[in-house]
C-alpha atoms as an extended CHARMM CRD file, in Angstrom:
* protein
*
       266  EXT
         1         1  UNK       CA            -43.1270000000        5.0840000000        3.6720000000  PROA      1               0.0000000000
         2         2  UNK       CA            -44.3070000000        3.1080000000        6.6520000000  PROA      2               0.0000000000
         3         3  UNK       CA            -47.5340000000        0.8390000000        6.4770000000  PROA      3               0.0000000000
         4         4  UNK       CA            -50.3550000000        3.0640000000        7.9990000000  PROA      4               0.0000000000
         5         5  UNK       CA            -50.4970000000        2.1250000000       11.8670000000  PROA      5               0.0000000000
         6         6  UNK       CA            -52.4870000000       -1.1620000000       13.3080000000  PROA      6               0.0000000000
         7         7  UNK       CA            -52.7090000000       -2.8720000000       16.5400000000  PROA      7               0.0000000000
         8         8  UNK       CA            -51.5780000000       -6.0800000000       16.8930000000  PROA      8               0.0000000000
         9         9  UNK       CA            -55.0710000000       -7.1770000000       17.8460000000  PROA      9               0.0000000000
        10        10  UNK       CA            -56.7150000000       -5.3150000000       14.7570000000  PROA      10              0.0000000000
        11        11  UNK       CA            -53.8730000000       -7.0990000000       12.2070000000  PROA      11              0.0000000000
        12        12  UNK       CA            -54.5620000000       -9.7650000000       10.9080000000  PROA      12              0.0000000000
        13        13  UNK       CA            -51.4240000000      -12.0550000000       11.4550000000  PROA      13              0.0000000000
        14        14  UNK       CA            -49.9180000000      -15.2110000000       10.9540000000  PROA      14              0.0000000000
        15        15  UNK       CA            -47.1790000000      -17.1580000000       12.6080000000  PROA      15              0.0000000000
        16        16  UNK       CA            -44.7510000000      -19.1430000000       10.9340000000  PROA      16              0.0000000000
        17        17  UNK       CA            -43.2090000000      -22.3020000000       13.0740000000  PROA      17              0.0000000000
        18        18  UNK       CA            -40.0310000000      -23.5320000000       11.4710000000  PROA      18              0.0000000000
        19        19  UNK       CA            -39.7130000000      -26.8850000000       12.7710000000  PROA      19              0.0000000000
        20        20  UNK       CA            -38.1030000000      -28.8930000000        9.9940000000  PROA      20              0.0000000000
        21        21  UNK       CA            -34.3610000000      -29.1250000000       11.1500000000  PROA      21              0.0000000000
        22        22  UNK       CA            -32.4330000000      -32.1640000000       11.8990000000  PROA      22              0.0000000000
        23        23  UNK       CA            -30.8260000000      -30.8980000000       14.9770000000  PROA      23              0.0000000000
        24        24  UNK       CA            -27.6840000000      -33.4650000000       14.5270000000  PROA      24              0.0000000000
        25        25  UNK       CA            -25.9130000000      -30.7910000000       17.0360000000  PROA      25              0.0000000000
        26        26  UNK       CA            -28.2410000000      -32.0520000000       19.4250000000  PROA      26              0.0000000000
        27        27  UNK       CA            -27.1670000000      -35.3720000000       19.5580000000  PROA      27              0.0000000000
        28        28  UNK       CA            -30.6390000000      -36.9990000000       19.4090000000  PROA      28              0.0000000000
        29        29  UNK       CA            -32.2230000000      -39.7800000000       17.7630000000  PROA      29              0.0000000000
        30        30  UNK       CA            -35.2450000000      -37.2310000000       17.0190000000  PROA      30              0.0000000000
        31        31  UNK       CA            -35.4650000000      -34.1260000000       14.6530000000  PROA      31              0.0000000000
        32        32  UNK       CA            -34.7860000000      -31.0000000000       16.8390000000  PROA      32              0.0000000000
        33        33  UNK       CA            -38.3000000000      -29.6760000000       16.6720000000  PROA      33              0.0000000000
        34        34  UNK       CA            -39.5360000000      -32.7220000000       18.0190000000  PROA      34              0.0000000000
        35        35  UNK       CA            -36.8270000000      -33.1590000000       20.8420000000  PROA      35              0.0000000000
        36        36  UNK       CA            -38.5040000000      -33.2960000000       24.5510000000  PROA      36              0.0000000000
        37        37  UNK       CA            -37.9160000000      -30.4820000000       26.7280000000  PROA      37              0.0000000000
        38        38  UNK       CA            -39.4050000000      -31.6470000000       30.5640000000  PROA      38              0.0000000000
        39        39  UNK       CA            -41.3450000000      -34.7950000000       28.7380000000  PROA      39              0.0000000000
        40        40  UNK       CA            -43.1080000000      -32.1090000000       26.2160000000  PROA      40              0.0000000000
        41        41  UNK       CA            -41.8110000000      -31.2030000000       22.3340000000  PROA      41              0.0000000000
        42        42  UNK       CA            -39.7440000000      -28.1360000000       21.2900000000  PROA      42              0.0000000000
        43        43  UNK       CA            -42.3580000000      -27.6000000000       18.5440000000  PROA      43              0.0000000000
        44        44  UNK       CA            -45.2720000000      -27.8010000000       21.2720000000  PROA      44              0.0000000000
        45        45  UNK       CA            -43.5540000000      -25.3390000000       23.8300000000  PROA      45              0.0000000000
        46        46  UNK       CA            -42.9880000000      -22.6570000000       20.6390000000  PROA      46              0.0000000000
        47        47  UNK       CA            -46.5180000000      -23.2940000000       19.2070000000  PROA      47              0.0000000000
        48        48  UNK       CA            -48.3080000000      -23.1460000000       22.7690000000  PROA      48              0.0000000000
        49        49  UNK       CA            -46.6890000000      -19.3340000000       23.2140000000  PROA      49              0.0000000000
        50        50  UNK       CA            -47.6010000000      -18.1650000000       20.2220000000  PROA      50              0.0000000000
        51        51  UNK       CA            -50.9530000000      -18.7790000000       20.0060000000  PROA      51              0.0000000000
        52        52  UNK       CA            -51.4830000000      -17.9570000000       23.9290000000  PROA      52              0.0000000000
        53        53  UNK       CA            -50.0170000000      -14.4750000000       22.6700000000  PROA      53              0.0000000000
        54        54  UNK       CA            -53.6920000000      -13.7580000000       21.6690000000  PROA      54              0.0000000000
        55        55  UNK       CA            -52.3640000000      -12.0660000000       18.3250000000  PROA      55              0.0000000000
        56        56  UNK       CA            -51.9840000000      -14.8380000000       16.2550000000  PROA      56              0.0000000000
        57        57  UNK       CA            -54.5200000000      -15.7870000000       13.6710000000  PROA      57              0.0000000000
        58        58  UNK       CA            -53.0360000000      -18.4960000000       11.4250000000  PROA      58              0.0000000000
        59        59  UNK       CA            -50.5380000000      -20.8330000000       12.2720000000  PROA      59              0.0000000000
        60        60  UNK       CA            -47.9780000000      -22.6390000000       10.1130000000  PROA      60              0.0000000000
        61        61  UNK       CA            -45.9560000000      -25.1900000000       10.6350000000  PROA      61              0.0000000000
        62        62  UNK       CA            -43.1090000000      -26.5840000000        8.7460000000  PROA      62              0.0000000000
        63        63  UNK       CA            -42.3880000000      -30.3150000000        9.6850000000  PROA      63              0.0000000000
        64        64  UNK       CA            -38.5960000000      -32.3520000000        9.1240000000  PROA      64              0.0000000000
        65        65  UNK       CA            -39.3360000000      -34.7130000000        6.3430000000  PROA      65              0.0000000000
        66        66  UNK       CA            -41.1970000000      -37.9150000000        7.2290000000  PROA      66              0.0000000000
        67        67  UNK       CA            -42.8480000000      -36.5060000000       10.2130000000  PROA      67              0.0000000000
        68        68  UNK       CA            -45.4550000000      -34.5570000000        9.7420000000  PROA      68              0.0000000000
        69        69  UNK       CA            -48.1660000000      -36.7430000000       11.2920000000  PROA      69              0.0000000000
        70        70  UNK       CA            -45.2540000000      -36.7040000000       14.5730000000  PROA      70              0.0000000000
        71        71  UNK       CA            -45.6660000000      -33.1000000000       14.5200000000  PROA      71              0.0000000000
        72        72  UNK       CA            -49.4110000000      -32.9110000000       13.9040000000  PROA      72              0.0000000000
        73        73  UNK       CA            -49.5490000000      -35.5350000000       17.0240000000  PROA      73              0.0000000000
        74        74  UNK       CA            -47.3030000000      -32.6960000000       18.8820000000  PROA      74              0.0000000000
        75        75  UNK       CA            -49.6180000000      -29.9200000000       18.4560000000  PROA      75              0.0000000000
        76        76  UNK       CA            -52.7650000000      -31.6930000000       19.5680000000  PROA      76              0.0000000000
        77        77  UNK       CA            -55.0330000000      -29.7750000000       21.7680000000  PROA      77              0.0000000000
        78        78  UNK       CA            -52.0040000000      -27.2180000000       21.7390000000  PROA      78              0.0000000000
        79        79  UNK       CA            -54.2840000000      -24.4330000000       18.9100000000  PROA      79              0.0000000000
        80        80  UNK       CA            -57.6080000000      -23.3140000000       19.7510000000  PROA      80              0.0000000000
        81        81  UNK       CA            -60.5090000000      -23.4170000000       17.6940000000  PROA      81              0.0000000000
        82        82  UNK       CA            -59.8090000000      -19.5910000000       16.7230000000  PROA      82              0.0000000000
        83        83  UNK       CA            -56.6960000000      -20.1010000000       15.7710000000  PROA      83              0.0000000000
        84        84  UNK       CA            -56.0190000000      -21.6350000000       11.8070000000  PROA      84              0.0000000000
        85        85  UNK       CA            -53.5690000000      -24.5360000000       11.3800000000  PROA      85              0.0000000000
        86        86  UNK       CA            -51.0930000000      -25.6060000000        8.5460000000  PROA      86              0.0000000000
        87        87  UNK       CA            -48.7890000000      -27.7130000000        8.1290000000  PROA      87              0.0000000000
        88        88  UNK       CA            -46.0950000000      -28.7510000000        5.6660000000  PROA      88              0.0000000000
        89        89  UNK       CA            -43.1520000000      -30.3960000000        4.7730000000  PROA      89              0.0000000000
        90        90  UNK       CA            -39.7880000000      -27.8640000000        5.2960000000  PROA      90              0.0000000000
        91        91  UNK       CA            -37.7950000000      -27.8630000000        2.6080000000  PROA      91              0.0000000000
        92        92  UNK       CA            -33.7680000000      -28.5270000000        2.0340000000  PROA      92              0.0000000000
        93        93  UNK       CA            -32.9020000000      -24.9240000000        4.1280000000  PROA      93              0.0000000000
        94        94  UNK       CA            -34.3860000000      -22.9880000000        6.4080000000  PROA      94              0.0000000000
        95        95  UNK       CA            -35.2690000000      -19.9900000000        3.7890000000  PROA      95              0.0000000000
        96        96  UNK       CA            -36.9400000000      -23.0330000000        1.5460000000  PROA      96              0.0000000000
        97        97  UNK       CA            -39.1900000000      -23.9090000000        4.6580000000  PROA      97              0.0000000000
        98        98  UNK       CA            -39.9380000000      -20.3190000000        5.6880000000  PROA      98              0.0000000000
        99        99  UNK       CA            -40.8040000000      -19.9030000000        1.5380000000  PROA      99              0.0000000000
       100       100  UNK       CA            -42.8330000000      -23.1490000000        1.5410000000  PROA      100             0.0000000000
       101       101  UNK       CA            -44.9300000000      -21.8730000000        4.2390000000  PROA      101             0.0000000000
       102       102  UNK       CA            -45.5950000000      -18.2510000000        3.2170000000  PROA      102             0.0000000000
       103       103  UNK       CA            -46.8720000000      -19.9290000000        0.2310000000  PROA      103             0.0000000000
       104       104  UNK       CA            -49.5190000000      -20.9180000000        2.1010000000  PROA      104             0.0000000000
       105       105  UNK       CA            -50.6220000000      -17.5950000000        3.8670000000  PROA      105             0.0000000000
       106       106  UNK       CA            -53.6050000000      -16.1240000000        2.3160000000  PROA      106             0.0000000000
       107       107  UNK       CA            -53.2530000000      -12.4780000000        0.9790000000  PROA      107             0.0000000000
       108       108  UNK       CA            -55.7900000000      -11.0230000000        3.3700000000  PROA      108             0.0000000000
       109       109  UNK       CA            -52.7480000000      -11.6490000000        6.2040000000  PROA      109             0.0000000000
       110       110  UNK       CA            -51.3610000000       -7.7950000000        7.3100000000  PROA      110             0.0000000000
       111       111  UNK       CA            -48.4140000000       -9.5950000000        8.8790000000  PROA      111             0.0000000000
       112       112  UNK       CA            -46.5340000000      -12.3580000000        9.5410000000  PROA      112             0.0000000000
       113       113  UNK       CA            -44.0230000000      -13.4120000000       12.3230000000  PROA      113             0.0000000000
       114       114  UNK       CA            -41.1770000000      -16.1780000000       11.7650000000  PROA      114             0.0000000000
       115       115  UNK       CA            -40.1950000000      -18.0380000000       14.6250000000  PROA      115             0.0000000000
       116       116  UNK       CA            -38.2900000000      -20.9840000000       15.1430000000  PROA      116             0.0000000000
       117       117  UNK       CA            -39.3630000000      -23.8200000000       17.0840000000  PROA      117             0.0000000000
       118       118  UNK       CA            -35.1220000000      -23.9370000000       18.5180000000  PROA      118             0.0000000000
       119       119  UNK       CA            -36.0090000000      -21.4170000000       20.8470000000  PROA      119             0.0000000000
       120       120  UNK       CA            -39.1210000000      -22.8030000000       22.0230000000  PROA      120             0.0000000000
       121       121  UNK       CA            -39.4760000000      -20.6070000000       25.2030000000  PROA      121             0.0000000000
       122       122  UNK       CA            -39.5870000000      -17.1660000000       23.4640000000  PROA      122             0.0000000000
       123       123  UNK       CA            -42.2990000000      -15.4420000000       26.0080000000  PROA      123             0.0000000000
       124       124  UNK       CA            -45.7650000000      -14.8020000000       24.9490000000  PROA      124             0.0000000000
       125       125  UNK       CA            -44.8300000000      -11.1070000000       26.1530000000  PROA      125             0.0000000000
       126       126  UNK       CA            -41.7240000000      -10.8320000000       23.3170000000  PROA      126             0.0000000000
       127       127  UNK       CA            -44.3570000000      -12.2280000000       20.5180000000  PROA      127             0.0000000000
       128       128  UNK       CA            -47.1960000000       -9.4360000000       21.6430000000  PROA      128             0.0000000000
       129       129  UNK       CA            -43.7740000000       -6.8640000000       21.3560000000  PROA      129             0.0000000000
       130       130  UNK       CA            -42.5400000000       -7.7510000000       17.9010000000  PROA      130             0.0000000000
       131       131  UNK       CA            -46.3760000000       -7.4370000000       16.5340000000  PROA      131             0.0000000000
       132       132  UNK       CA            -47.3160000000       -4.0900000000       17.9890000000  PROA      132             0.0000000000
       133       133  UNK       CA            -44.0990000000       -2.8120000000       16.5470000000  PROA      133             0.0000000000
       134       134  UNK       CA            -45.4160000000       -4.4200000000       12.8270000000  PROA      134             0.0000000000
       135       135  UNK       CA            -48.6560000000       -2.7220000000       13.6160000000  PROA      135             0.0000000000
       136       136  UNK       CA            -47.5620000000        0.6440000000       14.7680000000  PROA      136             0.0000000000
       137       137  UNK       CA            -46.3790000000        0.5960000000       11.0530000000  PROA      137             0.0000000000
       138       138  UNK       CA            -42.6100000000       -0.9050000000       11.0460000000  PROA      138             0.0000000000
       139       139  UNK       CA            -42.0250000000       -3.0310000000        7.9030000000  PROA      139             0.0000000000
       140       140  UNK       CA            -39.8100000000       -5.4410000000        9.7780000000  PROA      140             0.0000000000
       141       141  UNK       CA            -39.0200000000       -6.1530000000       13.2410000000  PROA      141             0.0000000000
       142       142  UNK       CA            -36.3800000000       -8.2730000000       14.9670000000  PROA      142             0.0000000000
       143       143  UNK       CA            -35.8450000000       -9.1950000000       18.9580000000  PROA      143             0.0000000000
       144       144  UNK       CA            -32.4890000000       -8.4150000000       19.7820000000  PROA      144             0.0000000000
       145       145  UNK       CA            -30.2600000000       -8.5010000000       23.1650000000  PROA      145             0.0000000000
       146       146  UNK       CA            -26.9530000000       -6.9190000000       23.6580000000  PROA      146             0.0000000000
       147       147  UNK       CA            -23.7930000000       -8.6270000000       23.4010000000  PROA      147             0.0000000000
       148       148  UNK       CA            -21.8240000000       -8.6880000000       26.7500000000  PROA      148             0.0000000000
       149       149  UNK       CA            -18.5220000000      -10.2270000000       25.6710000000  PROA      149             0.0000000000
       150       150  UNK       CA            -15.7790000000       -8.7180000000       23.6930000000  PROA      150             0.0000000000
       151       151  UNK       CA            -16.3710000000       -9.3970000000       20.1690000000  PROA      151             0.0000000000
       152       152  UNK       CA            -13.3530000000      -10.3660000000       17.6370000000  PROA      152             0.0000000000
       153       153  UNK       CA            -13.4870000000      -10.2640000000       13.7810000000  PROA      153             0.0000000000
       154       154  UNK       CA            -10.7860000000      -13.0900000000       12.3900000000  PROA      154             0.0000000000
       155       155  UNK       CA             -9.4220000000      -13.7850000000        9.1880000000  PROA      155             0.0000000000
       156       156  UNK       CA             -8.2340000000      -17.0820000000        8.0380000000  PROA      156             0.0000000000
       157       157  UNK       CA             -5.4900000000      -19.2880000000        9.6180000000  PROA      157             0.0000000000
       158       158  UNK       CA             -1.7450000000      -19.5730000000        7.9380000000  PROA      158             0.0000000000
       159       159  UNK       CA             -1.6850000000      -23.0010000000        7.4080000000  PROA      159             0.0000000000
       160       160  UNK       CA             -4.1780000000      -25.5430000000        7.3950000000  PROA      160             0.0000000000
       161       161  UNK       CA             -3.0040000000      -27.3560000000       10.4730000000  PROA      161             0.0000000000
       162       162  UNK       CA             -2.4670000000      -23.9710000000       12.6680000000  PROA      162             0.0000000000
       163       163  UNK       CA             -5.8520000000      -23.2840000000       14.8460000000  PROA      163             0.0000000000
       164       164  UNK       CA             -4.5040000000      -20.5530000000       15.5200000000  PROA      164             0.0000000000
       165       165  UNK       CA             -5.9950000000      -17.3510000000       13.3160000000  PROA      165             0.0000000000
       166       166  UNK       CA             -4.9010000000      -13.5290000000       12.9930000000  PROA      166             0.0000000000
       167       167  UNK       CA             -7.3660000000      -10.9220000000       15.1780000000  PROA      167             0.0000000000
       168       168  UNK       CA             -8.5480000000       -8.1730000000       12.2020000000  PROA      168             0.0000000000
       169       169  UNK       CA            -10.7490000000       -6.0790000000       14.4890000000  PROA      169             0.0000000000
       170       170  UNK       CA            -12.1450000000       -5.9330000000       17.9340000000  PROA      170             0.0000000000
       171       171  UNK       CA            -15.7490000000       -4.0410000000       17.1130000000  PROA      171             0.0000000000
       172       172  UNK       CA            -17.3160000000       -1.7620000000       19.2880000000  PROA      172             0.0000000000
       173       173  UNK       CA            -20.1450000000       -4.3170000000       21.0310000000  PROA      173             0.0000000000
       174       174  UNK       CA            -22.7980000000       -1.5650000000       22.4780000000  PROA      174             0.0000000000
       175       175  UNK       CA            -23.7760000000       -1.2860000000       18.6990000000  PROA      175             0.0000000000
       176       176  UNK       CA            -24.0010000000       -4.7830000000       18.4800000000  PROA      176             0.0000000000
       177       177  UNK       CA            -27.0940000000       -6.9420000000       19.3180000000  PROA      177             0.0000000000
       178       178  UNK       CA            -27.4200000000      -10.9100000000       19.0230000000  PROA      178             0.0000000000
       179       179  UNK       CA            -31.0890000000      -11.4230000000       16.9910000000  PROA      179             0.0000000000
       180       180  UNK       CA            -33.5240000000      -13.3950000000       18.1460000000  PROA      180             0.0000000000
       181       181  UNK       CA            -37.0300000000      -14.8620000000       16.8920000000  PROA      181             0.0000000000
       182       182  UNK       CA            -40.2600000000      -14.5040000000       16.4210000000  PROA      182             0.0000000000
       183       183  UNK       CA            -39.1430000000      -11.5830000000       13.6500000000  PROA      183             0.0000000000
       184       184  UNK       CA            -42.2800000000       -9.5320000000       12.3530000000  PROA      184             0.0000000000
       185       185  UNK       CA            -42.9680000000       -8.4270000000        8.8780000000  PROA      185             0.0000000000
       186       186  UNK       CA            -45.5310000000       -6.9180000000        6.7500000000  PROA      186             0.0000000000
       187       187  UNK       CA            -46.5020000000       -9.2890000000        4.9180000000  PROA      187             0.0000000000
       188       188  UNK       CA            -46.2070000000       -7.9750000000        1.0790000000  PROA      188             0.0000000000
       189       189  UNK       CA            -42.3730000000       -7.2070000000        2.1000000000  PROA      189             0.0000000000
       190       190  UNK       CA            -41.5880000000      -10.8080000000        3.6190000000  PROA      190             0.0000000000
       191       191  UNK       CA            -43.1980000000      -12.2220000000        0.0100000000  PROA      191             0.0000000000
       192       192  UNK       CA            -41.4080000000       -9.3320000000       -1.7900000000  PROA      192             0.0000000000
       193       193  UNK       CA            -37.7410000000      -10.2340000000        0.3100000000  PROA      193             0.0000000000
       194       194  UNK       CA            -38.4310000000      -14.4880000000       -0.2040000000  PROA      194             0.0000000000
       195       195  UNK       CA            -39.0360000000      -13.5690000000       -4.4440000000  PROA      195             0.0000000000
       196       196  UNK       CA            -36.0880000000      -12.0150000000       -5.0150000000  PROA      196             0.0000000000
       197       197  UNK       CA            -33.5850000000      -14.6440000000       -2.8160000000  PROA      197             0.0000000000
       198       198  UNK       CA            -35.6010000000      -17.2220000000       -4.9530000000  PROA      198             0.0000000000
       199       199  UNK       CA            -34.4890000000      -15.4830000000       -7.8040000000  PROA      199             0.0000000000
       200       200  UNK       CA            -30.8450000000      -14.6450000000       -6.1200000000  PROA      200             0.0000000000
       201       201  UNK       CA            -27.6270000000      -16.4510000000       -6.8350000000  PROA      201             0.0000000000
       202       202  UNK       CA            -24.2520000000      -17.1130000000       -5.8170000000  PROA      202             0.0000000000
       203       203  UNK       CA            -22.7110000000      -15.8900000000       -2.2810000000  PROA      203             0.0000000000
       204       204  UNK       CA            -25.2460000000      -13.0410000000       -1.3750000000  PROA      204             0.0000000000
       205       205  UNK       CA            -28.0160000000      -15.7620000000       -0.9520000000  PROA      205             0.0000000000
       206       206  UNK       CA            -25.6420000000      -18.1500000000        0.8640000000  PROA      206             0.0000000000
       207       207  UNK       CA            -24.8450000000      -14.8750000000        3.8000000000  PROA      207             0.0000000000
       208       208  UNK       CA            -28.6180000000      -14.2360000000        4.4940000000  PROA      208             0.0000000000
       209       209  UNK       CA            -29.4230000000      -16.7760000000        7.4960000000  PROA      209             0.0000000000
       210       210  UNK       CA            -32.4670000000      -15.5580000000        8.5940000000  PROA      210             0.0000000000
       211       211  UNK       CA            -35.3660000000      -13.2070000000        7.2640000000  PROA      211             0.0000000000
       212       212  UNK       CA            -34.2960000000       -9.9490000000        8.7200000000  PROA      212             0.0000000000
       213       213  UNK       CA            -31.1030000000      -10.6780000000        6.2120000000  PROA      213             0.0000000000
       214       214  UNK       CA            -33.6940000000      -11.3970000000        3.0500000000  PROA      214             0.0000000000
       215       215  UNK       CA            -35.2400000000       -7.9520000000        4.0990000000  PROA      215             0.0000000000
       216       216  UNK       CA            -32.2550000000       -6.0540000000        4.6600000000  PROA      216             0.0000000000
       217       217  UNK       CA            -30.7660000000       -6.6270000000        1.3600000000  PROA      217             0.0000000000
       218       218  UNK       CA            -33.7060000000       -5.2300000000       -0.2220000000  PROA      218             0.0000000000
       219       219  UNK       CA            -32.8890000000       -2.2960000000        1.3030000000  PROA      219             0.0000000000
       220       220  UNK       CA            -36.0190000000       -1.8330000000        3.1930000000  PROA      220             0.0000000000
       221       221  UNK       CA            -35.4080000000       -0.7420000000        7.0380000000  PROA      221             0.0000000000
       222       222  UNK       CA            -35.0730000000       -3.1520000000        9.8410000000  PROA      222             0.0000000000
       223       223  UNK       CA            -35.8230000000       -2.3130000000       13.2320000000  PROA      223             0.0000000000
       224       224  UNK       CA            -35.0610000000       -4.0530000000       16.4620000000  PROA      224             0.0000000000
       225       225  UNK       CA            -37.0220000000       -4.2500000000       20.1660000000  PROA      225             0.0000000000
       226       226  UNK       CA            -35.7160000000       -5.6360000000       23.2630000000  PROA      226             0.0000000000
       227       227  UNK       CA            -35.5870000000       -9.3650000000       23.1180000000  PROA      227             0.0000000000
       228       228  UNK       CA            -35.5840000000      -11.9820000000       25.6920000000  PROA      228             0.0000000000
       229       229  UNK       CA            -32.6350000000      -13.7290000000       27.1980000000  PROA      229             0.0000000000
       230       230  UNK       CA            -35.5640000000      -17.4720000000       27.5480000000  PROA      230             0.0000000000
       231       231  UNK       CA            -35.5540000000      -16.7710000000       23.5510000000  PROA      231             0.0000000000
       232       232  UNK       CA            -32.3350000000      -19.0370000000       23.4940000000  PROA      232             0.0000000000
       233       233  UNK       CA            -31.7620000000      -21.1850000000       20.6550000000  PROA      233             0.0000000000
       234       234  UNK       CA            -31.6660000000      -24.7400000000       21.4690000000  PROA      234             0.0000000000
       235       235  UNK       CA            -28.7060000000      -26.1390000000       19.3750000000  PROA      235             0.0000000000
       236       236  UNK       CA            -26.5430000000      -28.8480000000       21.8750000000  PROA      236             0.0000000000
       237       237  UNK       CA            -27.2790000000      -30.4840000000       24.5750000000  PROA      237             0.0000000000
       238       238  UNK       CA            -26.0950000000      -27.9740000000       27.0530000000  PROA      238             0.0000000000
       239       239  UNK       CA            -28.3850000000      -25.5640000000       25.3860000000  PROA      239             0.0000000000
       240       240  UNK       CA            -31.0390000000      -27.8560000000       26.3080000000  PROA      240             0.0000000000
       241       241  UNK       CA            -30.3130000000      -28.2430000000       29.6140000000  PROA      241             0.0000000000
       242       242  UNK       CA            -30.3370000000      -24.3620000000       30.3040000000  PROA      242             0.0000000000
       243       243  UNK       CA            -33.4790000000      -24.5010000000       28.9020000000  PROA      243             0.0000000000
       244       244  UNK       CA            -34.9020000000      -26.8880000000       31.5290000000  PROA      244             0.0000000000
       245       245  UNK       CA            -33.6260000000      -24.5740000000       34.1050000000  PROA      245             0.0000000000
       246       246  UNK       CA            -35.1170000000      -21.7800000000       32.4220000000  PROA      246             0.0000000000
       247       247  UNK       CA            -38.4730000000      -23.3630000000       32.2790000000  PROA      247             0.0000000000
       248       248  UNK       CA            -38.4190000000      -24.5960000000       36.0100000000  PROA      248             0.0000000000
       249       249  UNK       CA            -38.3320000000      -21.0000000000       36.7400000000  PROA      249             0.0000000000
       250       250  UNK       CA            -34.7110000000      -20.5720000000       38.0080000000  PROA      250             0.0000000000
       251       251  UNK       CA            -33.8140000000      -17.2110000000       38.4940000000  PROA      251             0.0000000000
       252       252  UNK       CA            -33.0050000000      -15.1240000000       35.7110000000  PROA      252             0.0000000000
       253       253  UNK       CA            -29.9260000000      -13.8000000000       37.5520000000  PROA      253             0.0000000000
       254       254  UNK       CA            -28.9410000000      -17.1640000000       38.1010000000  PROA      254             0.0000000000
       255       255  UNK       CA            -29.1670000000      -18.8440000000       34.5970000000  PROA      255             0.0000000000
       256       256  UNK       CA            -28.2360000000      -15.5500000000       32.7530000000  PROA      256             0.0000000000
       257       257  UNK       CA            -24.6860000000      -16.0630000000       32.4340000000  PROA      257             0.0000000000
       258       258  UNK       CA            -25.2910000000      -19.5670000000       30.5430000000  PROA      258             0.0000000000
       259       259  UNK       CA            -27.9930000000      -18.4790000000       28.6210000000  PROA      259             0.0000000000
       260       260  UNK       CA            -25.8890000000      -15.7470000000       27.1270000000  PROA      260             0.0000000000
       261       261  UNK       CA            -23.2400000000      -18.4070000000       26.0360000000  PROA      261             0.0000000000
       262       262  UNK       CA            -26.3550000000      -20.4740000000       24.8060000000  PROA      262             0.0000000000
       263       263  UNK       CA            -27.9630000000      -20.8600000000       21.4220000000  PROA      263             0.0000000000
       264       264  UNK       CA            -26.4150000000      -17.3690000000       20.0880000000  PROA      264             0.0000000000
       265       265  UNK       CA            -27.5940000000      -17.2620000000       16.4620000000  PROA      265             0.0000000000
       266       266  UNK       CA            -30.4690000000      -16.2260000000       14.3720000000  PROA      266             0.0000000000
């Protein structure tokens, strides 16, 4: 049964800001959430667009062990006033963080969105998206884009020194859609999904990689809306450079084609 219809401006919601990877893919010296991107944060590009999104009431941050003053130095002058701020140390994964922080979300929330700070220049306008779709009564909402190349499904090599590994299936890709963040919940089914993968063992727990997942194997319904190709997630350098061009305002014709082989998962 759906949750009884809100705006996104009548919900009361909060905005989760995982920030507490290491981003050793990266290749810095820094954690990834504190990486520069043109002189400025990953953490404070991802923060500043939620809360300009105007539907944001709370915000929570989870910081990469031993910097949490770094990151509270990061979001300086970057929340307003009307805008509530957390922050707390992530935990060992990024389901411990996301738990860790919904933790701290007081019950008179209506929803919550989960966003990473790895794809720091999600748009304002894909934020306001995913929250009208939790307040026009969807229990939980991802951004998704299409998949343009041909997909393959492998199975495992021969022999351990053969790269080479056996093509099972070739799925049809105009069902398929690469997910994206900020994902939007209701927030009694994100604290019912994070319960029972607390209380989950062995592989199923290991499979779910981002909250959707948690959701999903509940067996609640996930919907998707159109994402945003500047949602990228920022995992190598190269990602990070298609992200400067992104935010210099190149041409979205222009930078598409790397940004689709950019940053690709949850």
């Amino acid at each position: 049964m759906p949750a009884p219809a809100r705006t996104a401006r009548t919900m009361r919601t909060a905005a989760i800001l995982t920030a507490a990877g290491s981003g050793s893919r990266l290749g810095h010296r820094l954690p990834k959430a504190l990486v520069p991107l043109d002189g400025t944060p990953l953490v404070t590009h991802a923060a500043r667009r939620l809360v300009d999104s105007d539907v944001v009431d709370l915000l929570v941050v989870t910081a990469p062990p031993g910097h949490l003053d770094d990151v509270r130095v990061a979001l300086d002058g970057v929340v307003p006033d009307r805008v509530g701020l957390l922050l707390t140390d992530g935990g060992p994964s990024r389901q411990a963080s996301v738990a860790a922080a919904l933790a701290l979300v007081p019950p008179d929330v209506d929803a919550v969105l989960v966003h990473d700070a790895a794809r720091a220049l999600a748009p304002v306008s894909l934020v306001r998206r995913v929250a009208a779709a939790v307040g026009s009564g969807h229990g939980a909402v991802i951004p998704a884009i299409a998949v343009t190349d041909t997909v393959a499904q492998v199975g495992p090599a021969a022999r351990a020194d053969d790269d080479a590994v056996p093509v099972l299936a070739t799925p049809d890709r105009t069902s398929l859609r690469l997910v994206q963040t900020p994902q939007g919940f209701r927030r009694a089914l994100l604290v019912r999904a994070h319960a029972a993968a607390a209380g989950r063992a062995g592989d199923e727990a290991v499979a779910a990689t981002d909250d959707s997942s948690l959701v999903a194997l509940l067996g609640a319904p996930v919907v998707a809306v159109t994402g945003d190709p500047a949602a990228m997630k920022i995992t190598t350098a190269g990602d990070l450079a298609v992200a400067g061009l992104v935010l210099a305002g190149a041409s979205p014709d222009a930078v598409a084609p790397l940004v689709a082989g950019a940053g690709t998962q949850p």
